[in-house]
C-alpha positions as CSV (number, residue, x, y, z in Angstrom):
1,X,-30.0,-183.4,-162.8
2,X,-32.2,-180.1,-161.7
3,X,-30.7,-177.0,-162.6
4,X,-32.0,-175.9,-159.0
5,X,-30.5,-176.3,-156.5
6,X,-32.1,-177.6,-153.1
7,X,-32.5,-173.8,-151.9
8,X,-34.9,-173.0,-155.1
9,X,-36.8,-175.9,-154.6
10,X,-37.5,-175.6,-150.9
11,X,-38.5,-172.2,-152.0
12,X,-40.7,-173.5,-154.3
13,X,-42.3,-176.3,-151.6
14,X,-42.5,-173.5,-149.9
15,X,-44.4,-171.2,-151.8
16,X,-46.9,-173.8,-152.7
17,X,-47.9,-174.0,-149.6
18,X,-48.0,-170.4,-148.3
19,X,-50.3,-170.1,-152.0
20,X,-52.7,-172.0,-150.5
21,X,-52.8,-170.4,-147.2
22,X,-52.9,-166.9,-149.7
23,X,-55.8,-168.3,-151.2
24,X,-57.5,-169.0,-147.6
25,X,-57.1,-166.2,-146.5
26,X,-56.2,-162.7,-148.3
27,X,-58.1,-163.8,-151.3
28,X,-61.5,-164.6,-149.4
29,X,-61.3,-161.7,-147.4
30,X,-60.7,-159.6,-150.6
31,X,-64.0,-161.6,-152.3
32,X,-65.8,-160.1,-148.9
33,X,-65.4,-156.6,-150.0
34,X,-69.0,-156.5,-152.3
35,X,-70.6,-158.0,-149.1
36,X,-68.9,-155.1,-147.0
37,X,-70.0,-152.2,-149.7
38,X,-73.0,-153.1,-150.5
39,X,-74.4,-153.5,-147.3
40,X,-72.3,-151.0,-145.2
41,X,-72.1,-147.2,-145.4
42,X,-68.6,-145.1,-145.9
43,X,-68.9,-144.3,-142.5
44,X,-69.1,-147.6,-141.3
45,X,-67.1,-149.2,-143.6
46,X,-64.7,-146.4,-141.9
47,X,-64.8,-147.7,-139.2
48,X,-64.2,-151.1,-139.8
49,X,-61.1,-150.2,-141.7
50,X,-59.7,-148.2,-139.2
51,X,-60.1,-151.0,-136.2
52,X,-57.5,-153.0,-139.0
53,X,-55.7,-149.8,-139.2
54,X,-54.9,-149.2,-135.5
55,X,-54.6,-153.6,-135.0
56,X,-51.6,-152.8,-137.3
57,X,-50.5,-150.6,-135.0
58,X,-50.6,-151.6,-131.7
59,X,-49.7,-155.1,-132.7
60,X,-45.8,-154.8,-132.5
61,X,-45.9,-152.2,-130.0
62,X,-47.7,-154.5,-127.6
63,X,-46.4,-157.7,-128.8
64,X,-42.7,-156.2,-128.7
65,X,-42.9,-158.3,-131.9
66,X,-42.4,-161.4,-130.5
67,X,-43.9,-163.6,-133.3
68,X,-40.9,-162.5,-135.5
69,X,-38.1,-163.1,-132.7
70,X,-39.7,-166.6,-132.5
71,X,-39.6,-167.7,-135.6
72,X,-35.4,-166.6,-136.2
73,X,-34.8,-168.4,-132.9
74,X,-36.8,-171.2,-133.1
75,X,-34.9,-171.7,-136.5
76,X,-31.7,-170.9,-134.8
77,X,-32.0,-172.8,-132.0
78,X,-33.6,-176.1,-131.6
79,X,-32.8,-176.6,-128.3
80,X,-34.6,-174.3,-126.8
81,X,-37.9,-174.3,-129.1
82,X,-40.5,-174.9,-126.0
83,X,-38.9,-171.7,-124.4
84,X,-39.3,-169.9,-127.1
85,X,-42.7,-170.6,-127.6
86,X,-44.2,-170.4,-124.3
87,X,-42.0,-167.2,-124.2
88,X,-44.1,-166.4,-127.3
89,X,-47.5,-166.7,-125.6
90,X,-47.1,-165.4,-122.4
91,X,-46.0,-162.1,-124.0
92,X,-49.1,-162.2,-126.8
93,X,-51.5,-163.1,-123.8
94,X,-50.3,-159.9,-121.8
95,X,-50.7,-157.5,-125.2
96,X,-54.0,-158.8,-124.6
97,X,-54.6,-157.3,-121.2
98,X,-52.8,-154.0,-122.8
99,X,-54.6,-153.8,-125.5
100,X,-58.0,-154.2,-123.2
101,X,-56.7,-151.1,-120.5
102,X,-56.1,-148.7,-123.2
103,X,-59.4,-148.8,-125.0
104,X,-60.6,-145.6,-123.4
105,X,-58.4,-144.1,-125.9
106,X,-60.5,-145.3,-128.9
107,X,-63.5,-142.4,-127.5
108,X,-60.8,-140.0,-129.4
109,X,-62.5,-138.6,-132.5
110,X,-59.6,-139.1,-134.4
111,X,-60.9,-142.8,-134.5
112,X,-63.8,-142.0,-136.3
113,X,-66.1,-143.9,-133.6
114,X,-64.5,-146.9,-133.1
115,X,-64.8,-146.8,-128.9
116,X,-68.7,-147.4,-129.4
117,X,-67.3,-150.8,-130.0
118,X,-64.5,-151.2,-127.6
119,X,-65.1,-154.9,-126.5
120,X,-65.0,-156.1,-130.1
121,X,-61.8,-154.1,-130.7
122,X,-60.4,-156.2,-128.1
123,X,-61.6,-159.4,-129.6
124,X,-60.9,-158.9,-132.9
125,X,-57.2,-157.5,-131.6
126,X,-56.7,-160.9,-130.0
127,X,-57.5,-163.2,-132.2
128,X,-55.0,-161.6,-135.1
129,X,-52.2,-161.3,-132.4
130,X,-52.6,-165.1,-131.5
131,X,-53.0,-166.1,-135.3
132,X,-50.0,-164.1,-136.5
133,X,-47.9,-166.0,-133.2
134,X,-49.6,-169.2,-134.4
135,X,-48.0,-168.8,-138.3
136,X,-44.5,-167.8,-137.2
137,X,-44.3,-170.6,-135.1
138,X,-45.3,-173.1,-136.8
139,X,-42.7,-171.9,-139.8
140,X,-40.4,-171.9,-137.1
141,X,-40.8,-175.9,-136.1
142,X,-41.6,-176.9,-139.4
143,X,-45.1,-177.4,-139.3
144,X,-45.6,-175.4,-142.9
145,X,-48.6,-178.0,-144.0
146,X,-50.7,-177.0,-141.3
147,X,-50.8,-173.0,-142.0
148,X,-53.1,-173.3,-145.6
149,X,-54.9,-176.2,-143.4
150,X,-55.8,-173.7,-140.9
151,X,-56.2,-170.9,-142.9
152,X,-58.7,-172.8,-144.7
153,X,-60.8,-173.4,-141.8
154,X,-60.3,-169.8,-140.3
155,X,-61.2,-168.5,-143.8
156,X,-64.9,-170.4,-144.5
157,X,-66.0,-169.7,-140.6
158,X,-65.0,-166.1,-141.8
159,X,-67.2,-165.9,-144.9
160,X,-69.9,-168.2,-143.6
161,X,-70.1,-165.9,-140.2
162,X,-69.8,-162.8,-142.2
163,X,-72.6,-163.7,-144.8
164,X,-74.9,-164.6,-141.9
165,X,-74.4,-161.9,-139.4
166,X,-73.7,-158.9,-141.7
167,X,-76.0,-159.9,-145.0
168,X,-78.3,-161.7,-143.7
169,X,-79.0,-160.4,-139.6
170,X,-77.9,-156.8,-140.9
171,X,-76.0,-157.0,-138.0
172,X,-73.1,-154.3,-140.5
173,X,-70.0,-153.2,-137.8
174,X,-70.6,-155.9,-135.2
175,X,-71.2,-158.2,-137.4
176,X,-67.8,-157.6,-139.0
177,X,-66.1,-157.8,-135.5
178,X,-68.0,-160.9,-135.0
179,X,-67.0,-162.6,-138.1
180,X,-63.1,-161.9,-138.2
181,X,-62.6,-163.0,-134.8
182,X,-64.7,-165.9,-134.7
183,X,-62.8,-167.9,-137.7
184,X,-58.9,-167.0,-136.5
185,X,-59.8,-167.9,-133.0
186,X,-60.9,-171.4,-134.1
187,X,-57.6,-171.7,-136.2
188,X,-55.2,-170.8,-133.2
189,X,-57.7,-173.9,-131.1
190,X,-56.3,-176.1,-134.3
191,X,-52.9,-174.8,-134.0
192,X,-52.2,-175.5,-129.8
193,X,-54.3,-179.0,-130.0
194,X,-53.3,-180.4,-134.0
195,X,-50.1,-178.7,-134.0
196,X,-48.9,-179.6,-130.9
197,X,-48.6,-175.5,-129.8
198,X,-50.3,-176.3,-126.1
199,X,-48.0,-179.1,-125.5
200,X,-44.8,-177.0,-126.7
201,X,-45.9,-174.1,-124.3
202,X,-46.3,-176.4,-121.4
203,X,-43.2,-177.8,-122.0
204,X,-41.5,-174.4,-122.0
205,X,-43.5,-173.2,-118.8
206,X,-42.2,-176.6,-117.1
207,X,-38.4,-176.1,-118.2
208,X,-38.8,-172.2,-117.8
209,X,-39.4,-173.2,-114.0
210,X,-36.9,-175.6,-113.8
211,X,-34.4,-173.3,-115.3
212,X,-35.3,-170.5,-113.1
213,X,-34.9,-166.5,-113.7
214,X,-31.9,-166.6,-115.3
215,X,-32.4,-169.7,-117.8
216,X,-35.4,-167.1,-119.1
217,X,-33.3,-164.6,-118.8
218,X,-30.7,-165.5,-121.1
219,X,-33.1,-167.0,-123.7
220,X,-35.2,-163.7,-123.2
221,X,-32.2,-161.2,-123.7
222,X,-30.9,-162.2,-127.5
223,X,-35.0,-162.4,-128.3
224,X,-35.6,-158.9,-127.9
225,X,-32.4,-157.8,-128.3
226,X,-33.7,-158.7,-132.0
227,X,-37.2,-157.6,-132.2
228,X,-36.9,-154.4,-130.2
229,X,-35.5,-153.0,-133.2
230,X,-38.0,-154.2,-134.9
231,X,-40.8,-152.1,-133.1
232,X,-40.0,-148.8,-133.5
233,X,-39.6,-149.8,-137.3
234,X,-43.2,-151.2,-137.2
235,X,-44.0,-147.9,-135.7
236,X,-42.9,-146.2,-138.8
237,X,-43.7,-148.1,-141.4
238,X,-47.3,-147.9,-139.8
239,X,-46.8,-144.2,-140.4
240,X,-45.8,-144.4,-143.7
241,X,-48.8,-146.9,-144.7
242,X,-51.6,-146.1,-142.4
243,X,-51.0,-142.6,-140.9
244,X,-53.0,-141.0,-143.8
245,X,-56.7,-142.9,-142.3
246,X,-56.1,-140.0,-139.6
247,X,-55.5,-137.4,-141.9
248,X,-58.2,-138.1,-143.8
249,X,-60.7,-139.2,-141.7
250,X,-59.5,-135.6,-139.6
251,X,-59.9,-133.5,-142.5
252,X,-62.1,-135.3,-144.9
253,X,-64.2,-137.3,-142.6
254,X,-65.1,-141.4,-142.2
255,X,-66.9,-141.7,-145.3
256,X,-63.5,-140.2,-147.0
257,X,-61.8,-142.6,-145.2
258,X,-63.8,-145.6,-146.0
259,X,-63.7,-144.6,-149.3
260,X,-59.7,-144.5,-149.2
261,X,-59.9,-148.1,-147.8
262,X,-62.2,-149.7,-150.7
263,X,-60.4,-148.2,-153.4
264,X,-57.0,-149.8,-151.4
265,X,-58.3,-153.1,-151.6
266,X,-58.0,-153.6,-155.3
267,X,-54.2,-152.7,-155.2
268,X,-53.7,-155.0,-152.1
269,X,-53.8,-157.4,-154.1
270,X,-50.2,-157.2,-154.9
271,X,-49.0,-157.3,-151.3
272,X,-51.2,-160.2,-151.0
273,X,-49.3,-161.7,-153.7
274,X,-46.0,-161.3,-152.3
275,X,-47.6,-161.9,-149.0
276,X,-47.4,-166.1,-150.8
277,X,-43.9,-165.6,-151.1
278,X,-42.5,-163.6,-148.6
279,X,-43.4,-166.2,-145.8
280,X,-41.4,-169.0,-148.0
281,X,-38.8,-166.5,-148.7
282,X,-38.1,-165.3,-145.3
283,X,-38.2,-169.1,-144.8
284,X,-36.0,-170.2,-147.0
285,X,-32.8,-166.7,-146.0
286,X,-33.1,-167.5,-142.8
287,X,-32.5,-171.8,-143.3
288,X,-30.0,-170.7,-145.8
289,X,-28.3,-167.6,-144.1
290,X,-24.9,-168.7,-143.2
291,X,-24.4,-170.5,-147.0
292,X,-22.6,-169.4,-149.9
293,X,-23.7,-167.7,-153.1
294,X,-26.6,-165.8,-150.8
295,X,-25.9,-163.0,-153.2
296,X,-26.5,-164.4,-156.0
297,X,-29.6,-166.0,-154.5
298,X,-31.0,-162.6,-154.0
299,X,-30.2,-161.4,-157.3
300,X,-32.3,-164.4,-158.5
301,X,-35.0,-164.2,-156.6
302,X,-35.7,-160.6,-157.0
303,X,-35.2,-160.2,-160.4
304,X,-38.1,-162.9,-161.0
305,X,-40.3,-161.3,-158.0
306,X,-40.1,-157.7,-159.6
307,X,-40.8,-158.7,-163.5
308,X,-43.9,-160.4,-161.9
309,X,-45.1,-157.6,-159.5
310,X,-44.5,-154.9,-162.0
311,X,-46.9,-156.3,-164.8
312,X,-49.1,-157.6,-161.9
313,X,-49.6,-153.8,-161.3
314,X,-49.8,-152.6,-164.7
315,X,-52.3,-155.3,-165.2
316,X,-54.6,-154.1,-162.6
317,X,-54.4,-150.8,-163.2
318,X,-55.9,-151.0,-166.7
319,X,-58.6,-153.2,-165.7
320,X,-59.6,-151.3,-162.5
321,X,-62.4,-149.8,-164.1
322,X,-63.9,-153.4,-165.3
323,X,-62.8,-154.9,-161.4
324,X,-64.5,-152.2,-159.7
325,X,-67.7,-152.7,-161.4
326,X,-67.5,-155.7,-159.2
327,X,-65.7,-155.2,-155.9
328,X,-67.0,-151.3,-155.4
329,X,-70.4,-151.4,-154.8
330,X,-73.0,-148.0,-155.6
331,X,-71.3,-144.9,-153.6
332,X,-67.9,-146.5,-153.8
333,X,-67.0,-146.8,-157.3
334,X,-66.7,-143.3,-157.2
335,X,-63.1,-144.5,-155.9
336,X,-61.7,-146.5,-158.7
337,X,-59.2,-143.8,-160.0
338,X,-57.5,-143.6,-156.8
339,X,-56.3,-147.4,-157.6
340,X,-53.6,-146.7,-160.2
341,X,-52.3,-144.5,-157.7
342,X,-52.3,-146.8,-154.8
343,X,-51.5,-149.8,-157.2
344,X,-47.5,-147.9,-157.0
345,X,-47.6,-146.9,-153.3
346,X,-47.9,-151.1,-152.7
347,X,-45.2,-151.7,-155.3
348,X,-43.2,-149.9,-153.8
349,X,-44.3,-151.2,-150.3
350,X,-43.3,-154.7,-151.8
351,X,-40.3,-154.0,-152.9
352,X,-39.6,-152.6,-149.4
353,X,-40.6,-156.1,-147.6
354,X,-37.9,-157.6,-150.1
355,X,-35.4,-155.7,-148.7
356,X,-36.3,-155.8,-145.0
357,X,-35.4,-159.5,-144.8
358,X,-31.9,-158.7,-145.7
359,X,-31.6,-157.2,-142.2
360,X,-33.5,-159.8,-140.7
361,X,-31.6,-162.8,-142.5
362,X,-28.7,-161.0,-141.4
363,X,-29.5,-160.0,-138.2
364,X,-29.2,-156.6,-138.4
365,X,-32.6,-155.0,-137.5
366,X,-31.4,-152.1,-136.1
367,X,-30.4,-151.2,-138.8
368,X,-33.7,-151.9,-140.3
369,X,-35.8,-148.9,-138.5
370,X,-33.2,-146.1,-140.0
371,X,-34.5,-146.9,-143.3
372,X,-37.8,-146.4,-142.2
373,X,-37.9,-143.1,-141.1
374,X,-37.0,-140.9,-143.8
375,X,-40.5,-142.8,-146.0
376,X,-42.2,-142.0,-142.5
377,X,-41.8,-138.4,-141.8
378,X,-42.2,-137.4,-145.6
379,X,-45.3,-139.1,-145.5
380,X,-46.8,-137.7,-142.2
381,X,-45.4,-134.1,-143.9
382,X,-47.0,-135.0,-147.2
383,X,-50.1,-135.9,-146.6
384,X,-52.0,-133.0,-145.0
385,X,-50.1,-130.7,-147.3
386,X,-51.5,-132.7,-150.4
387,X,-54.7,-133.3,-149.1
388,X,-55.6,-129.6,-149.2
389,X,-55.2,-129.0,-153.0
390,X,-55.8,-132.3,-154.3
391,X,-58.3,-133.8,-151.6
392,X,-58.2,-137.4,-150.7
393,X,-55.8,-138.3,-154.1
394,X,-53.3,-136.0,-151.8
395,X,-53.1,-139.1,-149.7
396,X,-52.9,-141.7,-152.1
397,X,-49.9,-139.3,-153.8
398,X,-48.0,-139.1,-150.5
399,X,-48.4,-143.0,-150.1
400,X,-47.1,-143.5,-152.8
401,X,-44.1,-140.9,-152.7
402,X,-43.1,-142.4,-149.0
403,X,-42.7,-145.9,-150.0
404,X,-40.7,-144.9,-152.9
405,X,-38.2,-143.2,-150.9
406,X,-37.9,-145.8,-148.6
407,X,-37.1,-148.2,-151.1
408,X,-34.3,-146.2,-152.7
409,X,-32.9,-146.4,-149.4
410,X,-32.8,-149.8,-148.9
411,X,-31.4,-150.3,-152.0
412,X,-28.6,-148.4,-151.3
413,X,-28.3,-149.2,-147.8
414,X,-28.7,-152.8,-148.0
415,X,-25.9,-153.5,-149.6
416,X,-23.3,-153.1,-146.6
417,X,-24.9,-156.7,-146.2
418,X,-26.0,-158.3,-149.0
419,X,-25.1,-157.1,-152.5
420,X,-27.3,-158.3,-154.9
421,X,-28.2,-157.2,-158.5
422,X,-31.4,-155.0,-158.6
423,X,-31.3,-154.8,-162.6
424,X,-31.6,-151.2,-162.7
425,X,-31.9,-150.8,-166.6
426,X,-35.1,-152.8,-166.5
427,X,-36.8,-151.4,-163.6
428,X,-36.4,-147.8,-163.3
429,X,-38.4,-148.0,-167.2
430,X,-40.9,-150.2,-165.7
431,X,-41.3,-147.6,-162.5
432,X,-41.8,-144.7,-165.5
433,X,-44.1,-146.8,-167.4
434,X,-46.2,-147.3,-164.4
435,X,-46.1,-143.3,-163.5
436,X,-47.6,-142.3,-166.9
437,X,-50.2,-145.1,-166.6
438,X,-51.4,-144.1,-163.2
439,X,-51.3,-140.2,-164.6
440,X,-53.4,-140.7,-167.3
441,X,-55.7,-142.8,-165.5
442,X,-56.5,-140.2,-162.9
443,X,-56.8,-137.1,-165.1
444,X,-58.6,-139.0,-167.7
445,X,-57.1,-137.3,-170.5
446,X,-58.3,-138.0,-174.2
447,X,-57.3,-141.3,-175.2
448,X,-56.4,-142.7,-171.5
449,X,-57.3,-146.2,-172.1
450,X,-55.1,-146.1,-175.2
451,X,-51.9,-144.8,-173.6
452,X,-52.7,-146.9,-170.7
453,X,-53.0,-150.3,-172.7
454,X,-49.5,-149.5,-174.6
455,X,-47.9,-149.0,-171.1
456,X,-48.9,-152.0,-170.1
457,X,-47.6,-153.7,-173.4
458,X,-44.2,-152.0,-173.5
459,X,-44.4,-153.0,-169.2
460,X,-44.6,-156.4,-170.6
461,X,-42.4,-156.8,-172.9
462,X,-39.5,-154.8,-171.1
463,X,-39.9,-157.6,-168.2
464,X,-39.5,-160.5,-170.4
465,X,-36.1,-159.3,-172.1
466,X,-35.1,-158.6,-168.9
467,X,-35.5,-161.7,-168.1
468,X,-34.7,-163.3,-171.3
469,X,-30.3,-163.6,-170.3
470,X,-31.5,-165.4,-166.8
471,X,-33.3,-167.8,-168.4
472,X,-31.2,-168.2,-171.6
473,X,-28.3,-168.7,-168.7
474,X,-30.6,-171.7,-167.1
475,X,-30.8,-173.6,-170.4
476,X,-27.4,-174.6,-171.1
477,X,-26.5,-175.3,-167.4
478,X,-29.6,-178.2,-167.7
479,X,-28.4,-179.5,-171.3
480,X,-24.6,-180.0,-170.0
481,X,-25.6,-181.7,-166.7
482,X,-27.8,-183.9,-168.6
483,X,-24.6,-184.6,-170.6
484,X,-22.7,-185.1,-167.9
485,X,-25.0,-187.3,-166.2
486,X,-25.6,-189.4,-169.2
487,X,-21.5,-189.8,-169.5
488,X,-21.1,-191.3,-165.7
């Protein structure tokens, strides 16, 4: 007999899959960053990065985050699935429209020239909103194996596309547009014909109009009564993460902010991690939300998922100087320190998803956005005031510090609903650990790379006694059902 249970190995399945779809997607778009720097400028590699930066934005607040109501009530209610889906896409296909009448807004020169390419904006902003409605709902109905399979195919047109139009035509900021639009709007084509998506949303127009006003109504009501909390969160968290583009592209100027956004990629590598798992995660507390022991499942889970993130980052960190001879390309390896930095502020950020889907598992997201706020405002405060004496690190610093707070938060806050075991003892070392390393690394002190390498190994080895009585408890659990299996 397993020592799992079915729960951990659903989660497993589950993060298999969501691997592969990691792997088609983050991962290749993250191999695309030497094309992008080497034959871009800061300024337009600016701008490019800022178009993802306000897609982020606009996305719930358009969208009303409908993608994530569908999902939970798809999950929740089977019934109803072809409502909630065609509900889904007529609210996506209207963001559209939005999105489209308030372009004029992108002439601002806060957007570092993004309205010369307005009509692109728009394309690019539609094809991510449709993909990102595509995903949830196809978790939501159980169609997991045909994410990585899409993925995959949005993912090659992506590269091919890019490597053509932007290396090859030196087509640079259209030919980005070009290529990340082109590959996602193929995968939502295989998603409504493959997945079945067009004949779900048919299905739900044709009952929504049999049901009437009021049918909608009541299906439409409990939907947004669970993702409107969810926007205003969005709204923050976006200025926690992002807000600092403006600043610095305000203050410094686009080639500071494109310079910002190479260095970030490096340390988004740990969000695309947990990216894998947070989709079977938020999968697998949502199936399993009204079971027992979902504290204890928590405690599990995140014990594993911070040993693992924390030497992830002390890993990159003391090879960022080898990666970036890679990935940052002539005037951006200038950049590279500002990844140790950055390398926390994601952490962090992490940590912070972990804890957002105990609201959502529990359906309390409006409690959700109060958490936000405080990591918000201190970084809207911070940055500009840390800019000025420290330049663009300023920014990276009041990432970094915003995040955190928001974390410690959560922690505490969190546990009116879930209380799980955060293993204090192990990680607030770890957090230290990672402080000095990123310190050292940016000042370059004498000896750096020495006192960097031994955080790393103390990093290390702290994790792995930590985990040490988990899996110590595991062992005897498998020898004694063995035992017992043997004995019937």
């Amino acid at each position: 007999m397993s020592v799992f249970s079915h729960r951990y190995r659903q989660l497993a399945i589950n993060i298999g899959l969501f691997a592969v779809n990691a792997v088609a997607t983050r991962l290749v778009t993250f191999l695309l960053v030497p094309l992008y720097t080497a034959y871009m400028s800061a300024g337009e590699y600016g701008v490019t990065d800022m178009s993802l930066t306000v897609i982020s934005l606009v996305t719930p607040l358009v969208t009303l985050s409908v993608a994530d109501a569908a999902i939970r009530f798809i999950i929740g209610n089977r019934a109803n699935e072809p409502e909630y889906v065609f509900v889904g896409f007529v609210v996506t296909l209207a963001s559209v429209v939005l999105v489209a009448l308030l372009t004029p807004v992108l002439d601002l020169g806060v957007f570092g020239g993004l309205g010369a390419y307005k009509g692109w904006f728009v394309l690019a902003y539609a094809s991510s909103a449709l993909l990102q409605l595509c995903g949830e709902v196809a978790r939501g109905v159980g169609k997991v194996g045909l994410i990585p399979v899409s993925a995959g195919i949005s993912s090659v047109i992506t590269c091919v596309s890019a490597a053509v139009l932007i290396g090859g035509l030196d087509m640079k900021v259209v030919g980005y547009f070009v290529s990340v639009s082109v590959g996602p709007l193929v995968a939502v084509a295989v998603y409504l014909i493959v997945g079945g998506m067009a004949r779900l949303a048919l299905d739900g127009a044709r009952l929504a109009a049999l049901g009437g006003f009021g049918h909608i109504g009541n299906l439409c009501a409990p939907m947004f009564r669970y993702s409107l909390p969810l926007i205003p969160n969005s709204l923050f968290w976006w200025v926690g993460t992002s807000i600092n583009r403006f600043f610095i592209t305000g203050m410094l100027g686009i080639a500071a902010s494109g310079m910002f956004a190479a260095a970030g990629k490096l340390p988004n590598l740990l969000n695309t991690a947990y990216s894998v798992f947070q989709q079977a995660w938020q999968l697998s507390a949502f199936q399993e939300s009204k079971d027992k022991g979902l504290d204890c499942f928590f405690s599990s889970v995140f014990r594993v998922l911070q040993a693992a993130m924390t030497v992830l980052c002390a890993l990159i960190s003391f090879f960022a100087p080898l990666i970036a001879t890679v990935f940052l390309q002539g005037e951006f390896y200038e950049a590279w320190p500002m990844i140790s930095i950055l390398l926390i502020a994601n952490l962090m950020n992490v940590f912070n998803a972990f804890y957002g889907t105990v609201y959502t598992t529990t359906m309390h997201t409006v409690f959700i956005m109060r958490t936000t706020v405080v990591g918000a405002v201190a970084c809207a405060l911070l940055t500009p005031m840390l800019i000025v004496p420290f330049g663009i690190y300023g920014a990276c610093i009041a990432s970094a510090v915003g995040n955190a707070l928001v974390f410690v938060i959560r922690a505490y806050d969190s546990r009116k609903y879930i209380r799980f075991e955060v293993a204090w003892r192990v990680l607030a070392p770890t957090l230290m650990l990672l402080v000095i390393q990123s310190a050292v690394t940016v000042i370059q002190s004498p000896g750096w790379r020495v006192i960097s390498g031994v955080c790393l190994v103390i990093c290390i080895a702290l994790q792995g006694a930590g985990l040490l009585p988990q899996i110590r408890g595991l062992l005897p659990r498998s020898e004694s059902s063995r035992k017992e299996v043997e004995s019937k």
